[in-house]
Each structure stands twice: as structure tokens, then as C-alpha cells.
TORPA-4810 file (N, C-alpha, C, O; in nm, 3 decimals):
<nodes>
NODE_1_1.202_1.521_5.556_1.183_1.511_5.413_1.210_1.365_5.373_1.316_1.319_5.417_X
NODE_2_1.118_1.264_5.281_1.131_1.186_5.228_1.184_1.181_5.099_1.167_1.272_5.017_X
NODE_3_1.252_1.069_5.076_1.350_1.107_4.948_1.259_0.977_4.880_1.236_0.888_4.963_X
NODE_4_1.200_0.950_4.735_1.088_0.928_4.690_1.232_0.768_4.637_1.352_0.768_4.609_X
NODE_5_1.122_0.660_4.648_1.238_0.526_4.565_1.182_0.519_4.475_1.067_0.477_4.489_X
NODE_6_1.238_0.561_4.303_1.214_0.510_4.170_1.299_0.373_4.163_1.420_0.367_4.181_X
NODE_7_1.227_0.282_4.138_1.253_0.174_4.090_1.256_0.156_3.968_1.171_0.213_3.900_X
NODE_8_1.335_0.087_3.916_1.385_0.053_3.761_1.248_-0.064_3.694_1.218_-0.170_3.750_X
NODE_9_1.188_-0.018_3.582_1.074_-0.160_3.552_1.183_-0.239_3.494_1.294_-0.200_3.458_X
NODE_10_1.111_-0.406_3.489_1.156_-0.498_3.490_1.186_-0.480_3.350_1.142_-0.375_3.302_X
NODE_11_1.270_-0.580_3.247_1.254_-0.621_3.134_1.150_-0.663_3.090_1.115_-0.590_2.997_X
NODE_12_1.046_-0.783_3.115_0.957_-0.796_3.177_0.819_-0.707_3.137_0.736_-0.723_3.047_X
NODE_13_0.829_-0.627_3.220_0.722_-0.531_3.212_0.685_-0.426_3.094_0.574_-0.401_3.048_X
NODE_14_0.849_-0.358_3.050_0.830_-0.295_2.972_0.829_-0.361_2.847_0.778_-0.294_2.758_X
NODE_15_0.888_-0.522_2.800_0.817_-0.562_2.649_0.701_-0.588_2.682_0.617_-0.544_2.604_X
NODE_16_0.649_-0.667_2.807_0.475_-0.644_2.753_0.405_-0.508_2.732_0.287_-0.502_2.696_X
NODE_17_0.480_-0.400_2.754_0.397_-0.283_2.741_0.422_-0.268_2.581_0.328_-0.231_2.511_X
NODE_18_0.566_-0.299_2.515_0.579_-0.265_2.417_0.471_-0.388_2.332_0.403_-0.348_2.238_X
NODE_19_0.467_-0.477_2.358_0.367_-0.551_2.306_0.271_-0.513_2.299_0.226_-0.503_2.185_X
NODE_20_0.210_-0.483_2.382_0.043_-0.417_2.398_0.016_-0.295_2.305_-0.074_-0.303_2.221_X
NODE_21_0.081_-0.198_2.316_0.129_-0.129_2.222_0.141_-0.173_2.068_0.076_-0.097_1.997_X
NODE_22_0.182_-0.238_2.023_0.232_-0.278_1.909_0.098_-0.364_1.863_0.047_-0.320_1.760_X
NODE_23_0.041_-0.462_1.914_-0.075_-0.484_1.945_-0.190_-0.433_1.866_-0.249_-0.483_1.770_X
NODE_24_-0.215_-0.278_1.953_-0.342_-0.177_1.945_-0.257_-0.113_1.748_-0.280_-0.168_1.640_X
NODE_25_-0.229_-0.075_1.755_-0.143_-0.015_1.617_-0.160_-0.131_1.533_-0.208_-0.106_1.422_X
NODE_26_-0.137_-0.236_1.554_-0.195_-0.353_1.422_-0.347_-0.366_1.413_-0.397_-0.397_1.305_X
NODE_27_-0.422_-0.344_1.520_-0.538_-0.341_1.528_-0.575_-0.233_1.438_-0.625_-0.250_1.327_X
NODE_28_-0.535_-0.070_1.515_-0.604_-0.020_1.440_-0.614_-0.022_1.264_-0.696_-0.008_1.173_X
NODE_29_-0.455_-0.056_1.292_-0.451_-0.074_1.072_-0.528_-0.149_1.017_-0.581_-0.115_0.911_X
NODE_30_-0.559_-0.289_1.084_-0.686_-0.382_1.022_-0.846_-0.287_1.053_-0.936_-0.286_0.969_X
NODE_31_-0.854_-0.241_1.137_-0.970_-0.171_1.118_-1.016_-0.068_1.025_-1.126_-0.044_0.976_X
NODE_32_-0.849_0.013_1.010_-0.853_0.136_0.933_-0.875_0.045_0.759_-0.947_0.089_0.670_X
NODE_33_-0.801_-0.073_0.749_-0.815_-0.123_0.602_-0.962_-0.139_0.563_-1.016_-0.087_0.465_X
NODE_34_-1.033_-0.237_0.675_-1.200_-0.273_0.631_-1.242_-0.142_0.609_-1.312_-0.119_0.511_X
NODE_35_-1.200_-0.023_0.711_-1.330_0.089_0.683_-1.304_0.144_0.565_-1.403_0.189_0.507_X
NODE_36_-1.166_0.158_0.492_-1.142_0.197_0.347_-1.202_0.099_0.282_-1.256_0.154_0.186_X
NODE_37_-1.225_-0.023_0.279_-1.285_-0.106_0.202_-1.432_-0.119_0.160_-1.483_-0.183_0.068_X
NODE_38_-1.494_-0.026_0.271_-1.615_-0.010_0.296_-1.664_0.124_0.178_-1.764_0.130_0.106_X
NODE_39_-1.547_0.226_0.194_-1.571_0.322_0.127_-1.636_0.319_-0.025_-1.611_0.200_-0.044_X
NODE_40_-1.680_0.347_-0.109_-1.721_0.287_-0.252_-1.642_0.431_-0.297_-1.648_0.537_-0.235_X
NODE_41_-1.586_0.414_-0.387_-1.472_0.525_-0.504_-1.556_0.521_-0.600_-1.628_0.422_-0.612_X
NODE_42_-1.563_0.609_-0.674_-1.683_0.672_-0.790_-1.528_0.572_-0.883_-1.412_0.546_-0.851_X
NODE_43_-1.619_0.543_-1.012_-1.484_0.479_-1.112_-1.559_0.546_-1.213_-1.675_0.585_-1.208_X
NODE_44_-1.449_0.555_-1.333_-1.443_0.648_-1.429_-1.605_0.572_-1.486_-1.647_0.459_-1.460_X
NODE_45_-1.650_0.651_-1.547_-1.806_0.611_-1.652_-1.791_0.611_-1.780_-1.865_0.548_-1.856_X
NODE_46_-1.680_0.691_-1.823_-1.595_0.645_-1.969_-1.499_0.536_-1.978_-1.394_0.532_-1.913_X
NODE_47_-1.536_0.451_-2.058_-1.459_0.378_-2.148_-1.323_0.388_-2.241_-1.337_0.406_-2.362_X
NODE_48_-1.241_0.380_-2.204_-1.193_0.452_-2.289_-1.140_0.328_-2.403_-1.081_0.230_-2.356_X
NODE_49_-1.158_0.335_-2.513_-1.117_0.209_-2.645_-0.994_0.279_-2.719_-1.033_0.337_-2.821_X
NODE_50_-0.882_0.288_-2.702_-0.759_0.331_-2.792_-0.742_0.241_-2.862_-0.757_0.123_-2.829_X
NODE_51_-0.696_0.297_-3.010_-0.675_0.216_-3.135_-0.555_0.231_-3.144_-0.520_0.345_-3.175_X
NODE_52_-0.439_0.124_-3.120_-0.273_0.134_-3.093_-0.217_0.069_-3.209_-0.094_0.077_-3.214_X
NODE_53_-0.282_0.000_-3.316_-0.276_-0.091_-3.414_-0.164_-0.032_-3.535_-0.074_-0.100_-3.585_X
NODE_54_-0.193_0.110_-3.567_-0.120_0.209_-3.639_0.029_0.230_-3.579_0.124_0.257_-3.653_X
NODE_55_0.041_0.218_-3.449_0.138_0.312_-3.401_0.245_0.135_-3.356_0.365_0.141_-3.329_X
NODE_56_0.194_0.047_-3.358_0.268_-0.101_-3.364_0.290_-0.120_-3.515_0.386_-0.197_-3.524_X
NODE_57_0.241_-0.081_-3.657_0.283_-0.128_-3.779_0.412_0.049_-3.816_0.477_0.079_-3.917_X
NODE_58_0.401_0.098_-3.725_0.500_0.174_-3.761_0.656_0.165_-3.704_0.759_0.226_-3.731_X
NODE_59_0.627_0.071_-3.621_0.727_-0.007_-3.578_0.846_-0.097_-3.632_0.920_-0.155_-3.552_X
</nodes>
């Protein structure tokens, strides 16, 4: 029976993984922002004109 050697990763190794990582996740957020940007949002088609003029001289 062979007894299997786990080796410890380097310091090293595992921040570039955490880098790479960290990396892809900023990526995707800049991608995810343009494609919301891309989206067009319906905006209201009313106007709305409030007359506040009354409710400041009652002041």
C-alpha cells in the first residue's frame, strides 16, 4: 500500500489563484454594468407639472 504525499501549495500559488479569481468577478461586473446599460427602461410619458407656490406662501 502506498501512502499518497499531499503537499502544502505555496503562498505563492494560492494568491495568484486568489488573484485570478478576483480578476474574473471584476470582469464579470464590468460586463454585467455595459449589458444593463445596453438595456433601454421604458421612462414615465407623463409629465408631471406640480404647482407648490400655494403650499410655500403658507409658510
Amino acid at each position: 500500500m502506498q501512502l499518497k504525499y499531499n503537499r502544502k501549495q505555496s503562498i505563492g500559488s494560492t494568491l495568484i489563484k486568489t488573484i485570478i479569481k478576483l480578476f474574473f468577478v471584476f470582469l464579470l461586473i464590468i460586463i454585467g454594468i455595459f449589458l444593463i446599460e445596453k438595456v433601454d427602461f421604458p421612462s414615465p410619458e407623463k409629465k408631471y407639472d406640480i404647482d407648490i407656490t400655494n403650499e410655500i406662501k403658507k409658510l
